[in-house]
C-alpha positions as YAML, in Angstrom:
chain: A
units: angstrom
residues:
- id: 1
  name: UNK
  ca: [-7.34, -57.30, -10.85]
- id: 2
  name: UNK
  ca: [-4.39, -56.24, -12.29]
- id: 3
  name: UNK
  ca: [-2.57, -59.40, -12.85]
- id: 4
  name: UNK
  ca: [-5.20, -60.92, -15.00]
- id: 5
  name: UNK
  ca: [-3.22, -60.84, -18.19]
- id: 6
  name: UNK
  ca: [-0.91, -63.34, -17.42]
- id: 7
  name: UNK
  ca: [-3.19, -65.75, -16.20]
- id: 8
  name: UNK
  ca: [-5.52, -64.86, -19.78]
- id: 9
  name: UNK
  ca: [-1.54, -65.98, -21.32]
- id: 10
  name: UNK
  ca: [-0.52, -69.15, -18.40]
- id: 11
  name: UNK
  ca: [-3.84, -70.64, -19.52]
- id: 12
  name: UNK
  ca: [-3.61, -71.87, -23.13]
- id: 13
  name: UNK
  ca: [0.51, -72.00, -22.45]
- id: 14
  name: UNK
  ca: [-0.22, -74.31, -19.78]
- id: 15
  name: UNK
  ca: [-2.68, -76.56, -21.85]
- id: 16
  name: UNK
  ca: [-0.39, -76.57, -25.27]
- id: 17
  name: UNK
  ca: [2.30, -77.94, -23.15]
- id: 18
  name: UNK
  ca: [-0.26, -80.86, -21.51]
- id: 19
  name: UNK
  ca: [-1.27, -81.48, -24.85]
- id: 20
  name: UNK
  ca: [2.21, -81.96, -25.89]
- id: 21
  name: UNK
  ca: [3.76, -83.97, -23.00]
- id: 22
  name: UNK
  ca: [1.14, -86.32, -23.11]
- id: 23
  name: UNK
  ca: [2.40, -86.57, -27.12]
- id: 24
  name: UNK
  ca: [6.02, -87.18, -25.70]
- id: 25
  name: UNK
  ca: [4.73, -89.54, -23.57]
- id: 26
  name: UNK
  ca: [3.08, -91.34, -25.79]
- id: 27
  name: UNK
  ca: [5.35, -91.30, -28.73]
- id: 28
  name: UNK
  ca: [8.56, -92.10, -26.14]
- id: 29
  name: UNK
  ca: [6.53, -95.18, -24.57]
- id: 30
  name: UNK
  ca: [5.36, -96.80, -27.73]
- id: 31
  name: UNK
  ca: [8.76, -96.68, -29.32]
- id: 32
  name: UNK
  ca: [10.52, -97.87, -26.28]
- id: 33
  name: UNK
  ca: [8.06, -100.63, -26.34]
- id: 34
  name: UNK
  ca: [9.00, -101.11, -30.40]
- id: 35
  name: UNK
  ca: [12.62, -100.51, -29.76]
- id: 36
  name: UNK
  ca: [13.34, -103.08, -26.79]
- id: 37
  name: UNK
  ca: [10.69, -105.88, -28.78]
- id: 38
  name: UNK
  ca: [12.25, -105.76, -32.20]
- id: 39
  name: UNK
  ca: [15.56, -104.15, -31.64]
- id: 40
  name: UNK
  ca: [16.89, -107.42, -33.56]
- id: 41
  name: UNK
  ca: [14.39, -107.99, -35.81]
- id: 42
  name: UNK
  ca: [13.59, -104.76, -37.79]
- id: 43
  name: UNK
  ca: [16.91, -102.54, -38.33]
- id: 44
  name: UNK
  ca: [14.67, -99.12, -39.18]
- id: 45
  name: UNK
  ca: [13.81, -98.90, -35.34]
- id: 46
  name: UNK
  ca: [17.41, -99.45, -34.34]
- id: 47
  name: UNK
  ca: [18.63, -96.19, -35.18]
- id: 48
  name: UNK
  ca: [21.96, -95.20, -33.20]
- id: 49
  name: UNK
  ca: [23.61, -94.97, -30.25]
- id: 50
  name: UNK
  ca: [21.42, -92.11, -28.90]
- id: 51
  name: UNK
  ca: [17.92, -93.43, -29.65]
- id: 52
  name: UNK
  ca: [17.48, -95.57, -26.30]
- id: 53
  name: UNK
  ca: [18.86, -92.54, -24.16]
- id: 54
  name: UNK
  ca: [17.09, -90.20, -26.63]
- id: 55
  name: UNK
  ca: [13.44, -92.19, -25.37]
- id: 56
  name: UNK
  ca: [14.39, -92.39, -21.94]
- id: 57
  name: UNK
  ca: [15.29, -88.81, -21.17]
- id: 58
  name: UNK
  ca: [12.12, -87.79, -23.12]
- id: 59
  name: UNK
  ca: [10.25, -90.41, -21.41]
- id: 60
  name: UNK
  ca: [11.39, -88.46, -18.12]
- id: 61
  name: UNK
  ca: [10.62, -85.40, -19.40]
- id: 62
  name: UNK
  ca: [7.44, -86.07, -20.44]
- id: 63
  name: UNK
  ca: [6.68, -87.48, -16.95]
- id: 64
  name: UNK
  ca: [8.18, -84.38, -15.03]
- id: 65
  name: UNK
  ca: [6.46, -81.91, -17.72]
- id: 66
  name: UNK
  ca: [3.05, -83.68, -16.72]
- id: 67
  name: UNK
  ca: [3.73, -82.80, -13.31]
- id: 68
  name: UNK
  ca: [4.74, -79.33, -13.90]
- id: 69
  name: UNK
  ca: [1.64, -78.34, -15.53]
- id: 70
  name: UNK
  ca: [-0.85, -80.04, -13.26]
- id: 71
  name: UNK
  ca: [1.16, -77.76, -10.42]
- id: 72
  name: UNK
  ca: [1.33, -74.77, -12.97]
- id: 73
  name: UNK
  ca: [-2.74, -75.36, -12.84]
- id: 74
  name: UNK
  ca: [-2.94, -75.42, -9.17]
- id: 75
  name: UNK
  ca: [-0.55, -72.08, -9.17]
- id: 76
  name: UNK
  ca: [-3.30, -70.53, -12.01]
- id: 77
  name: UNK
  ca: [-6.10, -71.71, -9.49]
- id: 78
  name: UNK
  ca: [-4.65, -70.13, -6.38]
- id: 79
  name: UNK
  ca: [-2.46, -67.53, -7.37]
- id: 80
  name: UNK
  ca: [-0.49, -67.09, -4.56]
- id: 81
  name: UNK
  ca: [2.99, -66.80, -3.80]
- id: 82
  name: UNK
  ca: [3.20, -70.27, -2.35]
- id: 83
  name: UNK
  ca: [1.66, -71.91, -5.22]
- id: 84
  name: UNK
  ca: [4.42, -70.07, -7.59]
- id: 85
  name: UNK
  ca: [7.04, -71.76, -5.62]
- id: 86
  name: UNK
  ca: [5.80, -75.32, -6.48]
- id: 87
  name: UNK
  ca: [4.82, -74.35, -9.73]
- id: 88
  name: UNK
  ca: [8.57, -73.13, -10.50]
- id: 89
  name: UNK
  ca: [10.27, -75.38, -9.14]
- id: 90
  name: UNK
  ca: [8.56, -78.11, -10.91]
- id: 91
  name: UNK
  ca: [8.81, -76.31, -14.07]
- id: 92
  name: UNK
  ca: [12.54, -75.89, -13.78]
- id: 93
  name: UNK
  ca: [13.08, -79.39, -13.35]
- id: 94
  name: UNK
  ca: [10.97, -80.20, -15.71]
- id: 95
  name: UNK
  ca: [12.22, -77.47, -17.98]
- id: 96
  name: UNK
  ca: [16.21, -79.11, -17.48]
- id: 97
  name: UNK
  ca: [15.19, -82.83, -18.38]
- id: 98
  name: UNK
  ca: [13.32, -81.53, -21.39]
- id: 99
  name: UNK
  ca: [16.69, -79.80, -22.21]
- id: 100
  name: UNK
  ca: [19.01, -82.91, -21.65]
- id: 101
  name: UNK
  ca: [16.55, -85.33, -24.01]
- id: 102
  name: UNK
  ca: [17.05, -81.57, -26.68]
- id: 103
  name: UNK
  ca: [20.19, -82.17, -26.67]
- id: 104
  name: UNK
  ca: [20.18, -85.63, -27.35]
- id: 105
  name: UNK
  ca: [17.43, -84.90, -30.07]
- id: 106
  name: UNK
  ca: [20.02, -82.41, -31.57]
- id: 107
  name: UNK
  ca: [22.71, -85.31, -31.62]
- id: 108
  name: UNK
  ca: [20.13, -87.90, -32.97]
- id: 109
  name: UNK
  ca: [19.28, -85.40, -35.97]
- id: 110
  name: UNK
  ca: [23.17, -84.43, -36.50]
- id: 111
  name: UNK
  ca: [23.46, -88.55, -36.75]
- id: 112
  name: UNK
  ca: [20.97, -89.02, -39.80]
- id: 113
  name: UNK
  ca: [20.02, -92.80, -39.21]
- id: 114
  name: UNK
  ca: [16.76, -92.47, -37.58]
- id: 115
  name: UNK
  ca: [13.28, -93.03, -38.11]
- id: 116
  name: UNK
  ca: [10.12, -91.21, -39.01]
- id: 117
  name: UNK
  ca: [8.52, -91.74, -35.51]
- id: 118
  name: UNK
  ca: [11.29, -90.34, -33.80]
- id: 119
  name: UNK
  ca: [11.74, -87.32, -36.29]
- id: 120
  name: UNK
  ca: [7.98, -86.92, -34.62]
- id: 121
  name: UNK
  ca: [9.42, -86.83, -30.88]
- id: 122
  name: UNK
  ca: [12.55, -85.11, -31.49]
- id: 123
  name: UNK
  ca: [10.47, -82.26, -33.10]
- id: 124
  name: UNK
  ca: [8.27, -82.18, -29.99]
- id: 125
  name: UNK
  ca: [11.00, -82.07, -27.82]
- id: 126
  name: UNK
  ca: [12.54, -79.05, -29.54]
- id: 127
  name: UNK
  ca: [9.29, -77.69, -29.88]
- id: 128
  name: UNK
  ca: [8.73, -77.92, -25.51]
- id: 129
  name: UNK
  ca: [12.10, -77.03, -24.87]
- id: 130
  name: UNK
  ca: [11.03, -73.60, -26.41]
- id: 131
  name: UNK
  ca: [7.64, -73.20, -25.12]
- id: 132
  name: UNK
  ca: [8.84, -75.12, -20.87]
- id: 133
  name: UNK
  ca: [10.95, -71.90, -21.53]
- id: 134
  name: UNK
  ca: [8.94, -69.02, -22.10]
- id: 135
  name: UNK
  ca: [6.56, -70.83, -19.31]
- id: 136
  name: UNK
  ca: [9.36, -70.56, -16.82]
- id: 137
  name: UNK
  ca: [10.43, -67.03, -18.25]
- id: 138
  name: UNK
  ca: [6.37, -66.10, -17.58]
- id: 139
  name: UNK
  ca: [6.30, -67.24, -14.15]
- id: 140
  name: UNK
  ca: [9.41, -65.21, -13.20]
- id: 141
  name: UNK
  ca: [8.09, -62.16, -14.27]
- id: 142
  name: UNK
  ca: [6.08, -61.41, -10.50]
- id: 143
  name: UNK
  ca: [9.84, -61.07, -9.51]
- id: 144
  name: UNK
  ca: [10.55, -57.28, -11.30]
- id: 145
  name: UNK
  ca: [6.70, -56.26, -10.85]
- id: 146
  name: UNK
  ca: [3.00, -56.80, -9.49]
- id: 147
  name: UNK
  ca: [2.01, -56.16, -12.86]
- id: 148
  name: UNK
  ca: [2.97, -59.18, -14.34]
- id: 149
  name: UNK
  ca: [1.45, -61.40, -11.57]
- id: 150
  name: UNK
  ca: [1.98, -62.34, -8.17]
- id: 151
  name: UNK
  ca: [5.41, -62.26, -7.24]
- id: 152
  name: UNK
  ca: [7.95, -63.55, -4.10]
- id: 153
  name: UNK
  ca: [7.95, -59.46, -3.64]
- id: 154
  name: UNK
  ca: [4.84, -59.08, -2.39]
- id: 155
  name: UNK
  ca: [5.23, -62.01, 0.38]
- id: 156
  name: UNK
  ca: [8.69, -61.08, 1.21]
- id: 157
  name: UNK
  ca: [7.32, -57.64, 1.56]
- id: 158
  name: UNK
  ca: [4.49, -58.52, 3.65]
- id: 159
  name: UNK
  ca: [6.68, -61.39, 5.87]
- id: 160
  name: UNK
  ca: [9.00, -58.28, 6.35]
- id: 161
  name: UNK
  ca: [6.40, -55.70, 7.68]
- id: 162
  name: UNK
  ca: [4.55, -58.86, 9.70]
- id: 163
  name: UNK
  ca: [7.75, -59.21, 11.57]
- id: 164
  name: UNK
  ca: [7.68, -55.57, 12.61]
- id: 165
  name: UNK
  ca: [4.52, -55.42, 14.04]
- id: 166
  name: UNK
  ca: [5.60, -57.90, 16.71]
- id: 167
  name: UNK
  ca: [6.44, -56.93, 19.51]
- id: 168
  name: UNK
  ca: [8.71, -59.14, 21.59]
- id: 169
  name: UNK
  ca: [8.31, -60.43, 24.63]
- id: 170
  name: UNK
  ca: [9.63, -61.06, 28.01]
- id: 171
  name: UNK
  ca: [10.29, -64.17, 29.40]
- id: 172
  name: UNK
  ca: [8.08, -63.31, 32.38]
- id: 173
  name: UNK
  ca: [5.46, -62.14, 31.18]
- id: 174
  name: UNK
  ca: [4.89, -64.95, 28.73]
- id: 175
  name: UNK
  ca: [2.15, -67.36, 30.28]
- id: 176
  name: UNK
  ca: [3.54, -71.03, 30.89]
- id: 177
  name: UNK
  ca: [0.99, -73.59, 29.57]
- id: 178
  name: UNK
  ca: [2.23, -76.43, 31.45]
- id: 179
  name: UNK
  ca: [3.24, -74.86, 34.72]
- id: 180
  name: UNK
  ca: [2.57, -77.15, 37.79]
...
């Protein structure tokens, strides 16, 4: 095969970003859970403004990411052009909410008053913004070449030249399955 490469690099991509979505997840849901039960009590977790969008956004984009690279593992599995479909579109759209809950990890740090768990999660979230990125930019590469993996060429292509082949055909000539 000569697309093999780029499944050898989807692989381990696919499995760092698991690995760290399930870390967003995890960090995102257990400070939620500290924020909204001692919001009051224990001024450290307060932080400002943007620390309950800041969990939310990255609680959503840990939740889309998950989803993205299960469907990025069904794409690997297959490797077909309809499997690259789903797998990009859930990878954009997982790739923009990881980018809005960047930028509110970007505000968050330019803020100061925050603390050491979400230093943790903001870092991950810069960290997947990168890597959702070069995942997307990897699956986009069928588009200039079969080299780089299957591509929406190669079924446009063959749609095209499927189309061709057919022959139409006259109205009366075509059998009626329901004539009385």
């Amino acid at each position: 095969m000569v697309a093999t490469w780029s499944k050898g690099v989807l692989r381990p991509l696919l499995l760092i970003n698991f690995m760290m979505y399930v870390t967003v997840l995890g960090l995102a849901g257990w400070s939620t859970d500290k924020y909204i039960n001692h919001n009051t009590a224990h001024q450290r977790m307060r932080g400002n403004i943007t620390t309950m969008y800041l969990l939310i956004f990255s609680l959503i984009a840990g939740a889309t990411g998950v989803c993205a690279v299960v469907a990025g593992l069904v794409h690997v599995c297959a490797w077909r052009g309809d499997s690259l479909a789903s797998a990009v579109s859930s990878a954009l759209v997982s790739w923009a909410m990881t980018t809005i809950a960047f930028g509110l990890a970007c505000k968050q740090i330019s803020m100061r008053n925050r603390h050491t768990d979400l230093k943790a999660l903001e870092a991950f979230i810069i960290i997947l913004t990168v890597t959702q990125l070069i995942y997307l930019i990897m699956l986009h590469l069928g588009i200039f070449s079969s080299r780089y993996g299957v591509g929406y060429r190669n079924y446009c292509i063959n749609a095209q030249m499927n189309m061709e082949q057919e022959t139409p055909k006259d109205s009366a000539t075509v059998a009626r399955p329901y004539a009385a």
